[in-house]
C-alpha positions in Angstrom: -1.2 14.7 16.0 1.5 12.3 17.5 -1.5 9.6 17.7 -2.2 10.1 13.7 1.6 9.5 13.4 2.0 6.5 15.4 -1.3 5.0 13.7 0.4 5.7 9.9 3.7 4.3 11.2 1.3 1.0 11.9 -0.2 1.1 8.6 2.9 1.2 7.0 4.8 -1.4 9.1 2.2 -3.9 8.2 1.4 -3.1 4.9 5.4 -3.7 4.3 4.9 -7.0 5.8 1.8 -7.7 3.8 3.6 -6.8 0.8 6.7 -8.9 1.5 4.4 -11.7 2.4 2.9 -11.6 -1.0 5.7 -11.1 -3.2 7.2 -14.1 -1.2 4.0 -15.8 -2.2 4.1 -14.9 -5.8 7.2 -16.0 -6.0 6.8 -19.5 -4.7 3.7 -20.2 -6.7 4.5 -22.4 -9.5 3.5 -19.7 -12.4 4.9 -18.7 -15.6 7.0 -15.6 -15.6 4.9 -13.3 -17.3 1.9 -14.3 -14.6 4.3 -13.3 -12.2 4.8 -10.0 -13.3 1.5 -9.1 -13.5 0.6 -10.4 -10.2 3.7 -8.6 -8.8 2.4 -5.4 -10.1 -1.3 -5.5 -9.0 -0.1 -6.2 -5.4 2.3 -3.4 -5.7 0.0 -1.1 -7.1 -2.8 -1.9 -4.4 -0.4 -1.1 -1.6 0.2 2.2 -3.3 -2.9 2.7 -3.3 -3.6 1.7 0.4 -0.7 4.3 1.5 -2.2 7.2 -0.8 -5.5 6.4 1.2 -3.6 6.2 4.4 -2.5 9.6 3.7 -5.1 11.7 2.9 -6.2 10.6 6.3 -3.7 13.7 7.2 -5.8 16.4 4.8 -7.6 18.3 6.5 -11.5 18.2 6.9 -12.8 20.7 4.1 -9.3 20.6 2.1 -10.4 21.0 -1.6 -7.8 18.9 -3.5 -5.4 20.5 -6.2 -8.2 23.7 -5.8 -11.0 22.0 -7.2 
């Protein structure tokens, strides 16, 4: 159990980087505002999506999700 903790702690250390890293990126391409935005959002909503995954790693094995 302490192992799965210390590997999420990990995934979410560097997929805060990652995510700084890009918005940092973003914001020194030479784009429109609007393009920006967007851009912003996809990355934010693929590291939401990342940590969701990250997470379910902690279900366990045979866990029916919301009782289906």
């Amino acid at each position: 159990m302490i192992g799965e903790l210390i590997s999420l702690l990990i995934v979410v250390l560097v997929l805060g980087v990652v995510l700084w890293l890009l918005m940092w990126a973003i914001d020194m391409l030479p784009m429109e505002g609007p393009f920006k935005q967007v851009a912003k959002v996809i990355v934010v909503v693929i590291a939401v999506l990342v940590l969701i995954m990250a997470l379910l790693n902690f279900l366990p094995v045979g866990h029916h999700f919301l009782g289906c």
